[in-house]
N, C-alpha and C positions, 0 to 999 in steps of 0.2 A: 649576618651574625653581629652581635653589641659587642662592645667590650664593658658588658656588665662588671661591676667590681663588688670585691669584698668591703662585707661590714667592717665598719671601723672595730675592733678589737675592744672588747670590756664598756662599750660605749652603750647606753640603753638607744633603742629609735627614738626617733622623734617624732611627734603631731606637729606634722606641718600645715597650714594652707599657702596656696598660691595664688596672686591674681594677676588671673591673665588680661592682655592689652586685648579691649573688646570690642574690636574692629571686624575682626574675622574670628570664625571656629578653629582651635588648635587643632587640623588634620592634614593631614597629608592627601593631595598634595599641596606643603605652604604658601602660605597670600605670601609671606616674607621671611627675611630671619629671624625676628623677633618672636613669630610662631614657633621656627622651627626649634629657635634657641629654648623655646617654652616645654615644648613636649618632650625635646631630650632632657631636660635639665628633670621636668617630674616624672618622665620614662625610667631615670637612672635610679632615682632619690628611693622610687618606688621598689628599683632592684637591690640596693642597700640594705632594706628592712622598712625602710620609712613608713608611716602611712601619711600619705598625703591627700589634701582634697584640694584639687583644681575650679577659683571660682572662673568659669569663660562665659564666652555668647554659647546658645547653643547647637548642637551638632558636635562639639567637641568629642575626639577619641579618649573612649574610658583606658585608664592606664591599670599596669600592676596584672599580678596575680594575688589570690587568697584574699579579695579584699582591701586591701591598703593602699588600694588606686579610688581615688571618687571623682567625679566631676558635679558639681553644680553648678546648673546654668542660670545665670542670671540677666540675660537679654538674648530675646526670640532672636532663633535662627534666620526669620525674613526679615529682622531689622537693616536693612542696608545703609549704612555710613557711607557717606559723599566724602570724598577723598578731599575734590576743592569745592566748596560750597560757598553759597555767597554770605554776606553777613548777618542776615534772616536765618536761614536757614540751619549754618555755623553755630548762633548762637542757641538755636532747638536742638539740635546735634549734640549741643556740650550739655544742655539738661538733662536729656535722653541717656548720656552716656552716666552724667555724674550719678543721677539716680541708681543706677544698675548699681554701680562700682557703690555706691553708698549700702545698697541691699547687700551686699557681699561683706563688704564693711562689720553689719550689725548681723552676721551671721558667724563672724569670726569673732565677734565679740561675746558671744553666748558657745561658740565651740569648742571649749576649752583648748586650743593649740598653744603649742609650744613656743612656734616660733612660725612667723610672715617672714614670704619673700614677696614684694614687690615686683612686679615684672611687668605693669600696664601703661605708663607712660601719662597716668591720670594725677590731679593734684591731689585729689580727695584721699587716699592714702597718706599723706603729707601732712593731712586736717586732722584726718579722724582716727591716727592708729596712736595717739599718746599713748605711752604706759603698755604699751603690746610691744612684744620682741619683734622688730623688725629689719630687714632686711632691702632695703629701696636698692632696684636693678636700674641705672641708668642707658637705657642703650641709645639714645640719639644726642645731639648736640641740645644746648639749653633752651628750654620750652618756655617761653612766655610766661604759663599758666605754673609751672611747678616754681619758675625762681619767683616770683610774686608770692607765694606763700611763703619760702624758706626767705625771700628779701625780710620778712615782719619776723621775722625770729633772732633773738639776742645769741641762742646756743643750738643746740642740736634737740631733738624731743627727745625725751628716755625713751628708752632702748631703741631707739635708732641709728643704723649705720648704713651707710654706703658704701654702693660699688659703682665700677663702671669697666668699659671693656676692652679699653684701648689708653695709651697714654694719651695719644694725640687729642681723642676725645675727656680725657681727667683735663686738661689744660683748659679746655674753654668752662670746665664747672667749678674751677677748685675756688673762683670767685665766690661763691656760694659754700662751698664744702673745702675748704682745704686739707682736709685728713682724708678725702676722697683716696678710695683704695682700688685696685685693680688687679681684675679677673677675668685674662683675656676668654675669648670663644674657642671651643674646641668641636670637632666633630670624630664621629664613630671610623676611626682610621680604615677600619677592615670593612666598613660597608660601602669604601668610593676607594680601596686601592685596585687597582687597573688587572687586568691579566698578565701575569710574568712577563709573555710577550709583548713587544710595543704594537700595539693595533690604531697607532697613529698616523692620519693620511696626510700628506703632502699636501698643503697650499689650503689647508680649509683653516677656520676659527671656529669661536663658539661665545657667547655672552646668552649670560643667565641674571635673572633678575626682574624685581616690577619693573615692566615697560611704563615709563613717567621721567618728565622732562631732568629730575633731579640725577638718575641711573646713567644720561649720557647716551640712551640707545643709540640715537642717529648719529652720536660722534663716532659708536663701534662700527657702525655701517661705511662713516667713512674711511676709515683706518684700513677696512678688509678691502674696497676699491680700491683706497690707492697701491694695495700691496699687490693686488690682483686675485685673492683670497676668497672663497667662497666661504659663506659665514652662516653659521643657523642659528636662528636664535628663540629663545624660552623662556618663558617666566608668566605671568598674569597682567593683561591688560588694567592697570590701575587708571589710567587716565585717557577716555576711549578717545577723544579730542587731541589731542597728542600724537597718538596711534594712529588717527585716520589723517592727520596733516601731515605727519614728517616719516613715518614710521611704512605704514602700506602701502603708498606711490614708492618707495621704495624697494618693495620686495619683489622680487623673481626669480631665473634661475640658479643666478649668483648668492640670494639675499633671501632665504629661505625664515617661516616664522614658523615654530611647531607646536605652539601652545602650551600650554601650562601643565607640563609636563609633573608624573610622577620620580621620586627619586630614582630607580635601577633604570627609568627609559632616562632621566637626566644625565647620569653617569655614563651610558652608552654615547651620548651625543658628547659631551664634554672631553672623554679618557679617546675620543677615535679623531680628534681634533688637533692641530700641532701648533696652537694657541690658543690659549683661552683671552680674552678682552672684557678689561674691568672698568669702565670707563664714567666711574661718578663726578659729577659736578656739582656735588656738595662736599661738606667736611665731612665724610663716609664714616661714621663712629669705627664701625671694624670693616663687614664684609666678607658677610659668610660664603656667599656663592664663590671670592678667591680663592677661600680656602678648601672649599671645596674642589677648585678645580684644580688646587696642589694637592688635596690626597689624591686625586684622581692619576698623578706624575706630569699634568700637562701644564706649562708654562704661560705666566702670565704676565700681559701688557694691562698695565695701567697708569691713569690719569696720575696727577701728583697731589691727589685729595684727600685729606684728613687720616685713616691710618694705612692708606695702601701701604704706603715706604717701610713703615713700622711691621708689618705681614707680609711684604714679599720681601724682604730682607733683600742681601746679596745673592741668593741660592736660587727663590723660589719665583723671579721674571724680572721683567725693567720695569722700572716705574719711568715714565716720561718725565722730561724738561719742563714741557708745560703743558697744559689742558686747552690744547686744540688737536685736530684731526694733521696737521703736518706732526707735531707732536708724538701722538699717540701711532699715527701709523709708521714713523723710526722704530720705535719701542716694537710694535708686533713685529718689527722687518729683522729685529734683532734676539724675541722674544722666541723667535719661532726656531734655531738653531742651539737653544740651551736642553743638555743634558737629564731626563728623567729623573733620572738617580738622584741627583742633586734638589730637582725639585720636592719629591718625595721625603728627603731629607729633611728638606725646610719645614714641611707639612706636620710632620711627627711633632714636632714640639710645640704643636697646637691641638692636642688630644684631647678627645670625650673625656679618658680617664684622670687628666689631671687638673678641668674646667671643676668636672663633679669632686673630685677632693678638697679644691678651695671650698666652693661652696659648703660643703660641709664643713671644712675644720671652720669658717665664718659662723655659721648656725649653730654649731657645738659651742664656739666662744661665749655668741650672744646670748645664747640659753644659759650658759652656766654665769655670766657675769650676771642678768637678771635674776637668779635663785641667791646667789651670794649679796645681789642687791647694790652691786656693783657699778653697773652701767648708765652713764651718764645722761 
């Protein structure tokens, strides 16, 4: 069940377009969060009234009912993107991509929409949306290729504004953006709260997420050893080099890998675990899978990386000292006797319902400031 929400009151819908980051097809089950954060974000807009049209790669899940869900694809389903590629190859990659993302571009520019939301992590957007109501979704730390455009810019482009999805992550962009505004992540509360009952097992964990050096896997492996913890873990092989050095000489009976699991089999693995482990070793912009395994009521160990502190609050696990495996495995030793309730707590005030609000009243502002003629 969603927690679909009511139309705004007196408010007309809006023509939206989206562009999606076109790495992967938005489907379930997601490469990442930034999918997932994609299909809930035009899942919901769609259950508002919205009509929205999603530009992705293709294979993407058509959204809505009655219509006001579209997708058009704009880069073949077999396109595969090299996650680390070399600098050949990197650089046909970034053509490959910009191209699509530019067809998308000149298709919004003949669409009559009301209002872009950004959500692809491409510069080209940045280039080519002047004068179009937009909306730029920042969800990773600052990219090379996007501060390099906005570095050539004196002010902002009309009608652009920003978001981003964490404080911790506003602090390394406001260099660029200092009116940078923030719209933390929320997830569908009622579709990862747990069973009344606690069906949580003693001495196991759980980490979700792309397997790749940056996610910390093998640091959550070591955290559940030294606790003596059997640990399962999930998510899409992003970096099969990785995987097959530090990642699979690892696993056995202790050290279980279940593949790239759908959401109700992920929530099954996650909600029966009596720690969840978050273990990025980069500045994590937010970290959906956390939050996931707080609605789910299970308590989380993580690293002391970018917004974990900021998301697991006091309530909802420990955040480690520091970003090593003596570190991280205190944190699970301590994570693992805190309170459900409490976590669940923390969880709630990170809702689908109130993610989709902002972004709305944002799209409502920027569409009415650009009619009035407003927007800078």
């Amino acid at each position: 069940m969603h927690e679909h929400l009511e139309s705004r009151p007196s408010a007309d819908p809006l023509r939206i377009a989206v562009l999606a980051h076109l790495h992967h097809p938005i489907k379930s089950p997601f490469a990442g969060g930034m999918e997932a954060h994609t299909s809930h974000l035009v899942a919901e807009l769609c259950a508002r009234g919205h009509e929205v049209t999603l530009f992705a790669k293709a294979g993407s899940t058509r959204f809505g009912q009655d219509g006001q869900g579209h997708v058009r694809a704009v880069l073949p389903a077999d396109y595969q993107v090299q996650g680390y590629p070399d600098e050949s190859h990197r650089d046909e990659q970034h053509r490959r991509l910009d191209g699509a993302m530019s067809l998308a571009i000149s298709a919004v520019r003949t669409g009559a929409f009301d209002v872009v939301i950004d959500n692809s992590l491409s510069p080209i957007p940045h280039e080519q949306l002047d004068g179009i109501p937009t909306l730029h979704v920042l969800h990773t730390p600052p990219l090379p290729r996007i501060t390099a455009v906005l570095a050539t810019r004196s002010g902002r482009p009309h009608g652009h504004r920003y978001v981003t999805v964490s404080h911790s992550n506003a602090r390394a962009w406001r260099a660029w953006i200092p009116d940078l505004a923030i719209i933390p992540n929320g997830v569908d509360l009622r579709r990862w709260e747990p069973d009344r009952k606690d069906r949580r097992v003693p001495g196991t964990a759980a980490w979700s997420g792309r397997i790749t050096p940056e996610k910390g896997t093998h640091l959550a492996i070591a955290a559940a050893r030294a606790n003596g913890m059997r640990l399962r873990l999930a998510g899409p092989i992003q970096d099969p080099e990785y995987y097959e050095s530090l990642i699979r000489p690892s696993l056995d009976d202790q050290i279980r890998y279940m593949g790239h699991l759908a959401q109700d089999q992920l929530r099954e693995v996650i909600s029966s675990a009596q720690v969840f482990i978050s273990s990025p070793l980069w500045e994590e912009p937010f970290g959906l899978t956390t939050l996931e395994a707080m609605a789910c009521g299970t308590p989380v160990a993580a690293t002391p990386n970018g917004a974990m502190a900021e998301l697991v609050g006091l309530s909802g696990g420990i955040v480690a000292c520091t970003a090593d495996a003596t570190g991280l495995a205190e944190a699970v030793r301590q994570a693992s006797g805190l309170r459900r309730t409490a976590v669940l707590q923390r969880a709630a005030t990170f809702s689908l319902d109130q993610m989709i609000r902002s972004y709305e009243d944002a799209l409502y502002d920027i569409h009415a400031a650009q009619s009035l003629g407003q927007v800078q």
